[in-house]
N, C-alpha and C positions, 0 to 999 in steps of 0.2 A: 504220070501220077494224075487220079482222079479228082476234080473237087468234091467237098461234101454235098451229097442233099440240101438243099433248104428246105425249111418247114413253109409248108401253106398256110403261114399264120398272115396278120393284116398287118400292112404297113401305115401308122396312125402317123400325119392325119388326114393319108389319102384314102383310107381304105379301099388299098388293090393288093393285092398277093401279093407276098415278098419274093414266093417261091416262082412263079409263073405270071406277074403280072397282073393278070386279071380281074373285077371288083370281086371281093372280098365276100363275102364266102365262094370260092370256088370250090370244082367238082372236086377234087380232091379234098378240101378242106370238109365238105359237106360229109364227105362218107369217114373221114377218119371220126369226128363227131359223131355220125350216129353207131358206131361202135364205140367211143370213148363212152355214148351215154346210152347205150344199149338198157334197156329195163326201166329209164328212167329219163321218159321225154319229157313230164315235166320239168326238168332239172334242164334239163338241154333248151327249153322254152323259155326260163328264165333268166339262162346265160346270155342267151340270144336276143333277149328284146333288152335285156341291158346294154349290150354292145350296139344295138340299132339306135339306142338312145343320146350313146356316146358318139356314135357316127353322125347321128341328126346335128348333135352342136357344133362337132370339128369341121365339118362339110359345111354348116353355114356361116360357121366363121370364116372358112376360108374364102367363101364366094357370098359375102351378104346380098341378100336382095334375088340372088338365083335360083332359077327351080331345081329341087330335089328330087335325084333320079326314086322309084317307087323303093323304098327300102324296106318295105315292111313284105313286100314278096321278097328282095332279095334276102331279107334275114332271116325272115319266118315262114315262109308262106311252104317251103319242101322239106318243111319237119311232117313225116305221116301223121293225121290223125288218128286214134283209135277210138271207138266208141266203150265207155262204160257198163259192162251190165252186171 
């Protein structure tokens, strides 16, 4: 008998993978989102820098006084940009 899949969701308030460990957005996680928000990256922009904002407190509460790994390329920085015309 199989286990189930785990979802690549974040485990709060380490943010690492639940699914595979790794900090939070992992490669899986990153492409199921840009198909979940396919057409609508701003949408995906604003999930995203909320959840980095949530990550910013739980990560220093848990470790006051400690540096913070760059979270703003982990969260944001491999959403594509598209230019406006």
């Amino acid at each position: 008998m199989s286990t189930p899949a785990r979802e690549h969701v974040p485990s709060r308030p380490t943010w690492r993978c639940r699914a595979c460990g790794i900090a939070w957005p992992c490669s899986s996680a990153k492409l199921r989102l840009l198909a979940e928000y396919r057409g609508n990256l701003p949408g995906l922009m604003i999930y995203l820098v909320t959840l980095r904002e949530e990550a910013i407190e739980q990560l220093a509460e848990r470790e006051p006084g400690a540096r913070l790994p760059d979270l703003h390329r982990r969260f944001t920085d491999w959403v594509p940009v598209h230019s406006c015309r």
